[in-house]
Backbone bond lengths (Angstrom), bond angles and torsions (degrees), N, CA, C in turn:
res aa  C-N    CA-C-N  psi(-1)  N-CA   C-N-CA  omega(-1)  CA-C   N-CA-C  phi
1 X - - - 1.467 - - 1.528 110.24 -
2 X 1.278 117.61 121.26 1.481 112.23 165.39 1.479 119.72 -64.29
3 X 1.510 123.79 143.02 0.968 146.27 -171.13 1.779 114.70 -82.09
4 X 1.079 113.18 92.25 1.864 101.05 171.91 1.089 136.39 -54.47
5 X 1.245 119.59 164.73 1.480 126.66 -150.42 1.608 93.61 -71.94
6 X 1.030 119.91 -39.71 1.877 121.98 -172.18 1.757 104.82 -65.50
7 X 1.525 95.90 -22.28 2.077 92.11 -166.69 1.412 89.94 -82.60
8 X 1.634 128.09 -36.52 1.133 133.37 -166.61 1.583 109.68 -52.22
9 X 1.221 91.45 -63.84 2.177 105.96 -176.55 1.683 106.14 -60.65
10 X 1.674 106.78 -31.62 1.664 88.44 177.87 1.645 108.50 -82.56
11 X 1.181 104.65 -22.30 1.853 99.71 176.66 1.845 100.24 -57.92
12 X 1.441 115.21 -67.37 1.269 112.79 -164.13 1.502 103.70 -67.24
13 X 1.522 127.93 -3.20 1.338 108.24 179.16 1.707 103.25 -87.06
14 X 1.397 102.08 -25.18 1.782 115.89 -167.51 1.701 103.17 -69.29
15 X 1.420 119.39 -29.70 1.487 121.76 -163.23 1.458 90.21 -107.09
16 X 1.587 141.62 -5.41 1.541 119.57 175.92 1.768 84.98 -82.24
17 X 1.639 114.23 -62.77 1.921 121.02 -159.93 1.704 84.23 -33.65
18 X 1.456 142.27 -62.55 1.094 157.91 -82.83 1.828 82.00 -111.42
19 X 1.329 120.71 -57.76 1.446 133.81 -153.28 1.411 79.48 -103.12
20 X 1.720 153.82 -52.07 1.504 138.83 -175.94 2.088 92.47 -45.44
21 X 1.464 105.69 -51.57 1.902 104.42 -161.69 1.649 105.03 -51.89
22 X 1.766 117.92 -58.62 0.718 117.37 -173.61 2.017 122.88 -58.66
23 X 1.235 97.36 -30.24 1.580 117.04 162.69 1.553 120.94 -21.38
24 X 1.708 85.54 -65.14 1.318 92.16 -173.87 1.106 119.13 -117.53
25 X 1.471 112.45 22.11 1.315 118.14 146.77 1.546 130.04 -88.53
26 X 1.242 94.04 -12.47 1.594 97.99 -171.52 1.746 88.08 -102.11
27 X 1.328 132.13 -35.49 1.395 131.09 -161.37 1.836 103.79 -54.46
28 X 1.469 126.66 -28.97 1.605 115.01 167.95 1.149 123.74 -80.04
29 X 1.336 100.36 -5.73 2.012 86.55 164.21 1.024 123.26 -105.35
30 X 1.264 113.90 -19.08 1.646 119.05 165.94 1.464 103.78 -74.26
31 X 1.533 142.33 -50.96 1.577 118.93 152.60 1.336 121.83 -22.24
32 X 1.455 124.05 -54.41 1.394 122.02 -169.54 1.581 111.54 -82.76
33 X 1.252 123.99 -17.55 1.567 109.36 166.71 1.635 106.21 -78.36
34 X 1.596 109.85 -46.84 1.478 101.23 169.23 1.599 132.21 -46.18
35 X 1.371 104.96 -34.73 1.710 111.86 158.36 1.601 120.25 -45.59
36 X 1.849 99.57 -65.31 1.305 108.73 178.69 1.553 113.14 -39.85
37 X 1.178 127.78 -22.78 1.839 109.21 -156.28 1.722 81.72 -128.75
38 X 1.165 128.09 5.15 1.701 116.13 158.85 1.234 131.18 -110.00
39 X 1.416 95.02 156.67 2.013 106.05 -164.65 1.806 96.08 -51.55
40 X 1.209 94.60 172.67 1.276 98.41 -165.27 1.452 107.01 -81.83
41 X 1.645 105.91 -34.98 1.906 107.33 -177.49 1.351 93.33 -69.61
42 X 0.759 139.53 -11.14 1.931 111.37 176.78 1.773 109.77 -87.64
43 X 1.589 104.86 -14.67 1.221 117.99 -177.36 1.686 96.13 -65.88
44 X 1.156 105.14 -88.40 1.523 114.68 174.92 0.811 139.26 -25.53
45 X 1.962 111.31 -15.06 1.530 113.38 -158.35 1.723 95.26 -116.03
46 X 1.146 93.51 -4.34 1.523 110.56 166.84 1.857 101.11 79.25
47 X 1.380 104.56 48.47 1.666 102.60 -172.54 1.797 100.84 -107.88
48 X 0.725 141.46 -25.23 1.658 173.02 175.59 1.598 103.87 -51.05
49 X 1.138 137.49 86.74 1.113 151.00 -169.81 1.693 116.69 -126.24
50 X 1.117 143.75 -96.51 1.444 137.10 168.69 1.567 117.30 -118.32
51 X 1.630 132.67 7.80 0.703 146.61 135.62 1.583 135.65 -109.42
52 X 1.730 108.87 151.85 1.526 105.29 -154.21 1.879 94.66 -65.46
53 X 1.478 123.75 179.16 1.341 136.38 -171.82 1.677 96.85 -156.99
54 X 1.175 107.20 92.34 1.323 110.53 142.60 2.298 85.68 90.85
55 X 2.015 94.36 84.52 1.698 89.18 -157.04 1.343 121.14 -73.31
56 X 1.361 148.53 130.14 0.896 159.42 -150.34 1.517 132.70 -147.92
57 X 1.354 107.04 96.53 1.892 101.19 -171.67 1.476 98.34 -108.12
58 X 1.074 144.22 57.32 1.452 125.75 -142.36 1.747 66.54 -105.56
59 X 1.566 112.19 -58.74 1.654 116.55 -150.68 1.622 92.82 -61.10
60 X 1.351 134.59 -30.53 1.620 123.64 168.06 1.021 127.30 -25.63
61 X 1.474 87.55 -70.74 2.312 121.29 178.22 1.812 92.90 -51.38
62 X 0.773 125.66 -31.96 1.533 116.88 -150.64 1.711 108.69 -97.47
63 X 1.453 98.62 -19.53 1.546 104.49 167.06 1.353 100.21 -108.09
64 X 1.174 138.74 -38.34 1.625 107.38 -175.99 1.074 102.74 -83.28
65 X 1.540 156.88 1.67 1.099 122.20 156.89 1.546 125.62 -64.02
66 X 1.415 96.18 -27.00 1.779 102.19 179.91 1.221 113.36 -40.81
67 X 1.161 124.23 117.68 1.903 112.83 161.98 1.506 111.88 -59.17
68 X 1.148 104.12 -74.78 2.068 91.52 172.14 1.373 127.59 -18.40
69 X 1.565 115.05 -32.96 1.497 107.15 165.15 1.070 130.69 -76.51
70 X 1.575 110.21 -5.04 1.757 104.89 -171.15 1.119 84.20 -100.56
71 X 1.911 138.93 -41.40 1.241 136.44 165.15 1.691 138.36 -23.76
72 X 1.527 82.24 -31.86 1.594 98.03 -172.44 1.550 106.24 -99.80
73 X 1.428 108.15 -15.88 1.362 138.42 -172.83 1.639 104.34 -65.58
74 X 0.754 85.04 -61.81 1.769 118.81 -173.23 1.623 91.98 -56.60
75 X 1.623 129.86 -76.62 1.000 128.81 -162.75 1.321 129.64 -66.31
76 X 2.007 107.93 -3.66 1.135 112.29 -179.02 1.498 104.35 -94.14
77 X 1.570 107.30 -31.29 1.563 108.12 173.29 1.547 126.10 -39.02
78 X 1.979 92.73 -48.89 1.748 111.46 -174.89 1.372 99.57 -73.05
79 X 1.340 139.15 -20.67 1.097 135.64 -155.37 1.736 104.64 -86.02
80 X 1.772 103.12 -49.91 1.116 118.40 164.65 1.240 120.75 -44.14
81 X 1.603 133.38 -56.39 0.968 133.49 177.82 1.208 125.49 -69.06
82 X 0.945 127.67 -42.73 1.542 143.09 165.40 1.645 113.93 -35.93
83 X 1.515 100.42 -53.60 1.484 118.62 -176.75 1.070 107.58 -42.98
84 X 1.704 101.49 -80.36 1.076 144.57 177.77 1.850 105.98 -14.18
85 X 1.754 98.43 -61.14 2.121 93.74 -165.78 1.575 102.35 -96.33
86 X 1.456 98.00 -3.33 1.713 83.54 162.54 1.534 110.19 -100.76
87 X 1.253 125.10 14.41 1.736 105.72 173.35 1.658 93.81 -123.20
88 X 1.079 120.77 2.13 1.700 124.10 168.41 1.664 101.41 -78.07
89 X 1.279 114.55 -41.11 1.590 119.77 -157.13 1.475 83.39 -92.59
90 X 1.395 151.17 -67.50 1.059 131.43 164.40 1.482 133.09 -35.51
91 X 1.222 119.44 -57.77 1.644 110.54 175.70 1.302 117.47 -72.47
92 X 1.550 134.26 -14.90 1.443 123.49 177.44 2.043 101.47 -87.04
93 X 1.466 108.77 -26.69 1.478 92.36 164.22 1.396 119.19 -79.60
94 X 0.924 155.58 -64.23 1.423 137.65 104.19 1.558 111.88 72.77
95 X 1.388 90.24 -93.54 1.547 110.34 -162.29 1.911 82.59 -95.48
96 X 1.565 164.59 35.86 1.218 157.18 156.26 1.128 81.70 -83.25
97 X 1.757 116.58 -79.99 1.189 147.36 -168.88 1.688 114.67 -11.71
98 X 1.618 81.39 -62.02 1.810 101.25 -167.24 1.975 108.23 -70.80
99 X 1.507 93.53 -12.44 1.728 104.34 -167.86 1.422 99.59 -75.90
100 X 1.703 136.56 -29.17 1.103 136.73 -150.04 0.983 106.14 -84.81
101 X 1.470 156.81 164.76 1.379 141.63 172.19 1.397 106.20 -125.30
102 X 1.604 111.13 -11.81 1.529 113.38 159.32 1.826 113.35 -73.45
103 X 1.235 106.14 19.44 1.506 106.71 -169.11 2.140 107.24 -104.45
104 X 1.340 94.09 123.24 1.995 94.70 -159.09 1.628 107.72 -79.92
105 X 1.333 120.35 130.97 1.288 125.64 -150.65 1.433 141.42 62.45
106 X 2.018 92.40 27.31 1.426 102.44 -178.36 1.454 127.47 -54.72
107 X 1.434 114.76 -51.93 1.253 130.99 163.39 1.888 109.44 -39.65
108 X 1.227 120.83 -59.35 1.503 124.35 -173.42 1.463 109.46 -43.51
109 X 1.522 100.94 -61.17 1.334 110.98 -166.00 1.615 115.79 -70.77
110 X 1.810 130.72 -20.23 1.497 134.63 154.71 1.127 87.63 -52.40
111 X 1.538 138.35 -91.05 1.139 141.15 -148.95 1.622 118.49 -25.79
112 X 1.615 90.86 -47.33 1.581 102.87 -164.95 1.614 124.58 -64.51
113 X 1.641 90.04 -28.56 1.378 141.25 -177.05 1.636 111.98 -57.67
114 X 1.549 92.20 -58.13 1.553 113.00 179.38 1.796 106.16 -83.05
115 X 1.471 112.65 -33.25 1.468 91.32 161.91 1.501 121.92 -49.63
116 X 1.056 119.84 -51.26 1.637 113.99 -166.96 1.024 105.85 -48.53
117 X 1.547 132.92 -33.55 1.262 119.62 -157.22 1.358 123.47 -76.58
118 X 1.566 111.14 -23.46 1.275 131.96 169.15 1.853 110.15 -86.55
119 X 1.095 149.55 -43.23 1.467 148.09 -154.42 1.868 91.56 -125.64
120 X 1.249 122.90 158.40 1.387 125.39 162.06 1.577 104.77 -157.56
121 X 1.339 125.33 -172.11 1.395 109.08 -176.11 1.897 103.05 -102.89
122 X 0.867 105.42 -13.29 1.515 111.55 173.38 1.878 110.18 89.71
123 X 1.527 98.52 162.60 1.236 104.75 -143.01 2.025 91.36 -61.69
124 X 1.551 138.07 -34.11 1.301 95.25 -152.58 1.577 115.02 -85.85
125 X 2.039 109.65 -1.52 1.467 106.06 155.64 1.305 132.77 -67.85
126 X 0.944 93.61 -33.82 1.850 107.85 165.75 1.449 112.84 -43.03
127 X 1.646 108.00 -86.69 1.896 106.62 154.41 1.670 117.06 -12.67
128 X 1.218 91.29 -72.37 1.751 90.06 -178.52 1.526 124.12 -45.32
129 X 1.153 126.44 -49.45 1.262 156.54 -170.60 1.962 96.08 -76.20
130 X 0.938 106.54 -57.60 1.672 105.35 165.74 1.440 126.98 -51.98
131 X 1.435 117.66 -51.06 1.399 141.69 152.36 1.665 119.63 -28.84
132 X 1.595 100.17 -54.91 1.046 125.65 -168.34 1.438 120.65 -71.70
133 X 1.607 118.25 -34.26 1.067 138.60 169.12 1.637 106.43 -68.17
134 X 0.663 118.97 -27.99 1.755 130.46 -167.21 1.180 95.95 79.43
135 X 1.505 138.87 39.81 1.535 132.82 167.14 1.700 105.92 -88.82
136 X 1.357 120.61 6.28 1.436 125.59 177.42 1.587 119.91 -43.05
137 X 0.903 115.68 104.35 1.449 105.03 175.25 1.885 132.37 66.56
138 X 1.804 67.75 50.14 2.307 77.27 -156.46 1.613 86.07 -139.11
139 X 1.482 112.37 162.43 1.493 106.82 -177.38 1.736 111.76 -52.03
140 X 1.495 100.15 -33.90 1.610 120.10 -160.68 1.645 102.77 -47.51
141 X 1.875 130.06 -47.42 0.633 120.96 164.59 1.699 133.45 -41.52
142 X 1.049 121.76 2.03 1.547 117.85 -143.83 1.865 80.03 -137.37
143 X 1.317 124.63 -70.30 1.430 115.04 175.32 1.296 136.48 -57.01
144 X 1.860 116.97 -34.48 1.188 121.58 -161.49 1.744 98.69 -88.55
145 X 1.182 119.09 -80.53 1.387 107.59 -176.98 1.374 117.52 -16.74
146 X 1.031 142.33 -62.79 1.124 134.06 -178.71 1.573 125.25 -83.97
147 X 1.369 105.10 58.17 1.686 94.20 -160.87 1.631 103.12 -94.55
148 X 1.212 123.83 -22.90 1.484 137.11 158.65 1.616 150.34 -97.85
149 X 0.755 78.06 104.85 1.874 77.78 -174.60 1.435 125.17 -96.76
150 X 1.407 115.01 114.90 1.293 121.26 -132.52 1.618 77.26 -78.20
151 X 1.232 132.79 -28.68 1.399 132.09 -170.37 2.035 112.36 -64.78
152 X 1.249 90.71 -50.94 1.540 92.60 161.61 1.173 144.34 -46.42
153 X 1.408 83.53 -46.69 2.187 121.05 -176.52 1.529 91.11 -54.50
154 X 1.327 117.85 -58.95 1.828 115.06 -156.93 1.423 94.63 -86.02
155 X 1.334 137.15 -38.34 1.424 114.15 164.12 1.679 129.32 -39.03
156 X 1.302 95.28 -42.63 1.437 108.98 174.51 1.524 129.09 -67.71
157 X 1.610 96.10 -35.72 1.303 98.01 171.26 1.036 128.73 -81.40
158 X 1.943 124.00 -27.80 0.977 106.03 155.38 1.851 135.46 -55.73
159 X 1.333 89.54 -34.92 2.194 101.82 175.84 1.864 96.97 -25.85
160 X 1.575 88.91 -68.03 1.841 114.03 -173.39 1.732 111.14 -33.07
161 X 1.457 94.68 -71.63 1.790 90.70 172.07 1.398 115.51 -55.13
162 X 1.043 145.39 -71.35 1.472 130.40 -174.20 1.716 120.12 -44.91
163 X 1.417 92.35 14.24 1.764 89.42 176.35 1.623 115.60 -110.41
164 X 1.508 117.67 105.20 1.265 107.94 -144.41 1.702 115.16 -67.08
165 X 1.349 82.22 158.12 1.883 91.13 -172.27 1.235 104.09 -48.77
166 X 1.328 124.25 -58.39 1.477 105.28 -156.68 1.262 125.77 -94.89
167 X 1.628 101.63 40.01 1.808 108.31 158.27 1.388 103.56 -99.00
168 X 1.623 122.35 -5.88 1.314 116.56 174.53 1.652 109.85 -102.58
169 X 1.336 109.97 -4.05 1.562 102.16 172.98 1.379 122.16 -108.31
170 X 1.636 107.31 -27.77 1.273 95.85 142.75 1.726 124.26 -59.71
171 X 0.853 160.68 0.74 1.407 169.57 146.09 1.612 104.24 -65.44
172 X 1.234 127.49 -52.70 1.243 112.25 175.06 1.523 123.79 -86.77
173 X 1.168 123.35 -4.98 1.474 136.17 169.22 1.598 79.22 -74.48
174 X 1.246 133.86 -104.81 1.624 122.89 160.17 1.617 109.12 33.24
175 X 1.324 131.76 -36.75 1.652 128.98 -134.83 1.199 133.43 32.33
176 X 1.500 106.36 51.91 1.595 126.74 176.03 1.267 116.10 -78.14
177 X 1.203 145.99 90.56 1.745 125.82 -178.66 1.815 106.65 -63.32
178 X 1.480 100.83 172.89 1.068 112.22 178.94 1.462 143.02 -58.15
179 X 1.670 96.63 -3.06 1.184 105.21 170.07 1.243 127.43 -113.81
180 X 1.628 98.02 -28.06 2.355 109.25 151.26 1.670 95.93 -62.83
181 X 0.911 150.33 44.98 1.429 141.88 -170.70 1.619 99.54 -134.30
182 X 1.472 109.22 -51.60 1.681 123.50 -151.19 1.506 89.14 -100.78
183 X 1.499 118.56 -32.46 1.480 116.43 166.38 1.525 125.41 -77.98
184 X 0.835 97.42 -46.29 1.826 113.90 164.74 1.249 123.81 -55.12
185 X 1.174 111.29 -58.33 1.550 108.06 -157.15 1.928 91.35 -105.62
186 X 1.601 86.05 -69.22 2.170 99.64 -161.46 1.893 107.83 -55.06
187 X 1.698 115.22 -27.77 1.622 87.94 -165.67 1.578 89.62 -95.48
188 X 1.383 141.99 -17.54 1.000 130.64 -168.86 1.918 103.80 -81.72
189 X 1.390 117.60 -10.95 1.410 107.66 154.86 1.581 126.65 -93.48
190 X 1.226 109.05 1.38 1.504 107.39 -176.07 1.536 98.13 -119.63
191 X 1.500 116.53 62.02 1.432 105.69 179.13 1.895 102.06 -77.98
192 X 1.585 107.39 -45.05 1.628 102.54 -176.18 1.545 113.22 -55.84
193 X 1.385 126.35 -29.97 1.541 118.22 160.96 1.569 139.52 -41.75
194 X 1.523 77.20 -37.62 1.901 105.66 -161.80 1.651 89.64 -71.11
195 X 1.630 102.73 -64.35 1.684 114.42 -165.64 1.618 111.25 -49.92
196 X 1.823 101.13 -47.55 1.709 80.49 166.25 1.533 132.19 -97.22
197 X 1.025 115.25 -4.66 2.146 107.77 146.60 1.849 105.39 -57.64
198 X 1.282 124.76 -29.79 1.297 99.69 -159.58 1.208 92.35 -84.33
199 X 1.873 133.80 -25.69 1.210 141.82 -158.36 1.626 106.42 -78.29
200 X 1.710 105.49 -24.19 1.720 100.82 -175.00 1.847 89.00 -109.38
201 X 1.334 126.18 -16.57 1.579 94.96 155.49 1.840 131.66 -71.26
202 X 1.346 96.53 -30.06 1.354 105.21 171.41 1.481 119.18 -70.08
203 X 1.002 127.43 -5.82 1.379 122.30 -168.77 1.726 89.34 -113.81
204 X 1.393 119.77 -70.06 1.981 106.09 165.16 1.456 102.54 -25.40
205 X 1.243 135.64 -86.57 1.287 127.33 -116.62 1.607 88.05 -70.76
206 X 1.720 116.74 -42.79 1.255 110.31 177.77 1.540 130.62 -56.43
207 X 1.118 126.55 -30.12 1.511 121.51 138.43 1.164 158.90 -124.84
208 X 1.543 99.31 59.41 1.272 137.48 -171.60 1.756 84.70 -91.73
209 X 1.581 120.32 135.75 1.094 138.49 -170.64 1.159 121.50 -140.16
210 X 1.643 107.37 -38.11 1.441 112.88 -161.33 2.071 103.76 -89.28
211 X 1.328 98.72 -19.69 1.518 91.76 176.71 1.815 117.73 -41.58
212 X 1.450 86.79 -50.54 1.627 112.13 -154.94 1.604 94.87 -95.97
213 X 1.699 131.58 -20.97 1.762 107.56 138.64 1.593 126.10 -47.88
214 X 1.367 115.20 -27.10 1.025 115.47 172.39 1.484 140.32 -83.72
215 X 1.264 107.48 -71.28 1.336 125.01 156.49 1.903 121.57 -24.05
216 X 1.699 102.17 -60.10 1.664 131.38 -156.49 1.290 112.48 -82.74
217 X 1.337 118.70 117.72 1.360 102.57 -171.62 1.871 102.58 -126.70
218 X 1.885 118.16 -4.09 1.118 125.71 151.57 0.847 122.89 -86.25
219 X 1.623 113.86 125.60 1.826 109.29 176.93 1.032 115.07 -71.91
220 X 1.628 139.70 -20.68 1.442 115.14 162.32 1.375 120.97 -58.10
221 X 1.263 130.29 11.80 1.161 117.62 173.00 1.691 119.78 -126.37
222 X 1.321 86.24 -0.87 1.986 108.38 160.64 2.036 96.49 -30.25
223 X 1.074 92.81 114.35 2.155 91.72 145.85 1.939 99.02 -56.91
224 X 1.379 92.46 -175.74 1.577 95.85 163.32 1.234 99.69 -94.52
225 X 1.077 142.67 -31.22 1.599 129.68 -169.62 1.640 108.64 -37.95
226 X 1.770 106.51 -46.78 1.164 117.91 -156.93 1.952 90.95 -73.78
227 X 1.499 115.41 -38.50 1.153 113.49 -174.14 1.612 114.15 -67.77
228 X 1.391 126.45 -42.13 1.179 125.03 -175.48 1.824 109.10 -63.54
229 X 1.420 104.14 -48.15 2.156 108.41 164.30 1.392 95.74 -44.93
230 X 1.153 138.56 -78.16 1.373 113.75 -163.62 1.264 120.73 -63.93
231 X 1.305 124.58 -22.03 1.213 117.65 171.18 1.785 127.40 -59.13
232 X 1.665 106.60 -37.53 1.572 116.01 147.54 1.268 134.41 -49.56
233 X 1.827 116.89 -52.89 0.802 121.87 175.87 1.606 115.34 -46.60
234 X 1.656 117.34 -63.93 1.260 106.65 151.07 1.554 162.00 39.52
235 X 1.788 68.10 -99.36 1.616 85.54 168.90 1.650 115.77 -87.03
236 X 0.947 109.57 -28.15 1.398 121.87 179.52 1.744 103.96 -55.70
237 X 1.211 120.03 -26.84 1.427 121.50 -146.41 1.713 95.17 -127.59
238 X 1.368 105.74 8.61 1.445 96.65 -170.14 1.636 111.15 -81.95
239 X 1.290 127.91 -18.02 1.277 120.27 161.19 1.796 129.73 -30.52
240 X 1.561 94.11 -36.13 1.572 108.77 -176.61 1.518 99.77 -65.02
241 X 1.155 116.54 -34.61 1.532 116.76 -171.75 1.232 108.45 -90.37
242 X 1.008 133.78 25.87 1.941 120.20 -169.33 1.263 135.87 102.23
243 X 1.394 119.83 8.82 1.642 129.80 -173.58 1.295 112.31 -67.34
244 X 1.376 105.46 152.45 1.738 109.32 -171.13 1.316 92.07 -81.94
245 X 0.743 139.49 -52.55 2.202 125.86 -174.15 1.048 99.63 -160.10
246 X 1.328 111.24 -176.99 1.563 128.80 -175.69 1.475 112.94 -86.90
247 X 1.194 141.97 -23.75 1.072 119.13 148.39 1.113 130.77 -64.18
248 X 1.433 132.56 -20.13 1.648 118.69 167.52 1.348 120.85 -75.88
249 X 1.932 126.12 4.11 0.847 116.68 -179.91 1.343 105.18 -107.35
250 X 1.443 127.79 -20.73 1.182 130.27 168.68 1.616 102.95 -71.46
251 X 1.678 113.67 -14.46 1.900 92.67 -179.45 1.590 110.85 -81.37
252 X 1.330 100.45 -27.75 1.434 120.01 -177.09 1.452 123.89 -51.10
253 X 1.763 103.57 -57.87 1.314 126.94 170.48 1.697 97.53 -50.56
254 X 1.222 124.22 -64.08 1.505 117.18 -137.53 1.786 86.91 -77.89
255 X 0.766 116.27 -64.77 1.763 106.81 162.75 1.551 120.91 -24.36
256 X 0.730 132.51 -59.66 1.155 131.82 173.27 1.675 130.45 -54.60
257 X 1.112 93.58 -47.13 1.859 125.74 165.62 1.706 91.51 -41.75
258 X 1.419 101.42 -76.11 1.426 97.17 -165.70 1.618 126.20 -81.03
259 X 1.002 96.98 30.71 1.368 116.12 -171.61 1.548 101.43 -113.92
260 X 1.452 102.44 -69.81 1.637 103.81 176.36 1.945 120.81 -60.66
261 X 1.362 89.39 -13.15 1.408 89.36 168.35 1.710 115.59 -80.16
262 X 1.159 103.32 -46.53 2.238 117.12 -177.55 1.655 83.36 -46.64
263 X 1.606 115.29 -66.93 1.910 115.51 -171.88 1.407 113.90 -41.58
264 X 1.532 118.19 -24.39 1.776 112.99 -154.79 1.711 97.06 -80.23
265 X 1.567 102.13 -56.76 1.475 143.70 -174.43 1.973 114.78 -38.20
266 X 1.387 84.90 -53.26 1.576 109.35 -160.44 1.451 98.47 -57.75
267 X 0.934 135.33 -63.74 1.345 136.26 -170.92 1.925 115.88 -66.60
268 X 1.469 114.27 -16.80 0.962 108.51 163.56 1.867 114.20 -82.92
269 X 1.461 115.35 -42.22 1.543 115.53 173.46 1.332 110.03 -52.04
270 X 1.165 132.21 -24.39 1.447 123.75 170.94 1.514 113.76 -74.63
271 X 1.068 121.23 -48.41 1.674 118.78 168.04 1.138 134.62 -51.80
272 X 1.429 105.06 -35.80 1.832 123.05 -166.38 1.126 98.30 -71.77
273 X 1.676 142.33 -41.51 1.118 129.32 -164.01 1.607 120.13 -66.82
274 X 1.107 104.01 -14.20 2.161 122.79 -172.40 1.685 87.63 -86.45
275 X 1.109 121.10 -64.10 1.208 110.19 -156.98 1.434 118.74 -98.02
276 X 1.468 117.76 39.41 1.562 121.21 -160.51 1.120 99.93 -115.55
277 X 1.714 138.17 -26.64 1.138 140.13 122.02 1.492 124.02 -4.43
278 X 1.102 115.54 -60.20 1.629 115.14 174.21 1.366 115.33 -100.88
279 X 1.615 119.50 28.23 1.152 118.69 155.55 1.107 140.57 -67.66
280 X 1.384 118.34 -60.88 1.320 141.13 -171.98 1.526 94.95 -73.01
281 X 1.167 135.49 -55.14 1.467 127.85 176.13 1.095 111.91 -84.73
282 X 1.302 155.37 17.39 1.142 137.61 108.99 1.847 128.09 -37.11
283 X 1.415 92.87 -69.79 1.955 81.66 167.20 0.968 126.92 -53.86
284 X 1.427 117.16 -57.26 1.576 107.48 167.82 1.508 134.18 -28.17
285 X 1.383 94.44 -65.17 1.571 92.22 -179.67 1.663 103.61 -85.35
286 X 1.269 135.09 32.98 1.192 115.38 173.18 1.663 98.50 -154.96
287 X 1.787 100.70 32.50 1.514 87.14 157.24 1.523 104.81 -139.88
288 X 1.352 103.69 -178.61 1.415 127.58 -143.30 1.665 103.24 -56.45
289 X 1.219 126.37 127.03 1.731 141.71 -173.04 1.866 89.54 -85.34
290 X 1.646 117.77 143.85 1.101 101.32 168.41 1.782 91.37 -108.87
């Protein structure tokens, strides 16, 4: 079928808006890697735009040599991962559970579910309650509290209901129990669900910071998040210690900033591209029908 002159102008009007959005969405991170690898006076002087000015890895060399950074490196990885398959294995049982409607006090327990999301007890019971557990200052603080997200949970549960019953009853006529059932049949159809809960737990837990300001009181067990903040803080504060003026501490800082940001980032742009495929159809089909 030929295309009319009106479909024509809205295609080319839909693909200029389309490449202006992405433009300037993509144009601040390419500023901020261009920051990362420039001297600091071009930083300051505000000349530093999407290419580097004046090249500079000095602040690179100066954090990876640190051992504490690969230390902290390390613990945000385990931390990530860790998180990550204990709040997947919790919220997809979770949210199975809540999918069944033969399940007694189904209604109570969403409800109860969806309270949290609105009221919580606030951070210094929380502390207490962390303390209290003897999870003080142990990875446990940093994974367990947060092992559910009531926001996830109902995405998921809806995924669950739209999967029709009787691929799970044929399965149990089968003599499948309920757990060859959710392994068998239900997670091997909800892989685009799975990939994006694991894609928005993996990306929290990875810069999630403030748990482990709180909780952490050994720096070997700092994430880097916590290591790269102090590393700003730092610079920000280095006047107290001896700095030649205030512009070298503002060149210092802003270098650094964009530096510890390229380190935070990088390891998530490498992942996102595998599982971005089962993004968009993951929410879709696994959020809320009105």
């Amino acid at each position: 079928m030929r295309e009319s002159i009106q479909y024509k102008a809205f295609r080319v009007f839909n693909v200029t808006v389309l490449i202006l959005i992405v433009a300037l969405t993509f144009y601040p991170f390419l500023n901020i890697v261009a920051q990362s690898f420039s001297s600091e006076s071009f930083i300051t002087s505000g000349k530093v735009n999407i290419w580097p000015k004046g090249f500079n890895i000095d602040t690179y060399k100066i954090i990876v040599k640190d051992s504490m950074f690969w230390i902290n490196y390390k613990n945000t990885v385990v931390y990530t991962v860790v998180g990550t398959i204990i709040q997947m294995i919790m919220t997809t049982m979770f949210a199975y559970a809540l999918s069944k409607k033969r399940l007694l006090g189904r209604e109570f327990f969403t409800m109860f579910a969806v309270f949290t999301m609105f009221f919580g007890g606030g951070l210094i019971p929380n502390y207490v309650l962390v303390k209290s557990l003897g999870m003080g200052n142990t990875m446990w603080a940093i994974v367990i509290p947060g092992a559910i997200s009531v926001f996830n949970m109902l995405i998921m549960k809806t995924f669950f209901q739209n999967i029709p019953d009787e691929l799970e009853e044929a399965a149990i006529m089968d003599g499948s129990s309920t757990y060859g059932t959710l392994f068998r049949i239900v997670l091997p159809l909800s892989a685009p669900v799975l990939a994006t809960m694991t894609l928005f737990y993996s990306v929290g837990n990875w810069n999630a910071w403030f748990p482990a300001f709180i909780y952490l009181e050994d720096k070997d067990l700092f994430p880097v998040q916590i290591y790269l903040r102090n590393l700003i803080k730092g610079a920000d504060s280095t006047r107290s210690v001896g700095a030649t003026s205030a512009d070298d501490l503002s060149q210092i800082s802003s270098n650094i900033k964009a530096v510890t940001m390229v380190l935070t980032v990088l390891p998530i742009l490498c992942v996102y591209p595998y599982v971005q495929k089962y993004f968009v159809s993951g929410v879709m089909l696994g959020s809320v029908k009105g």
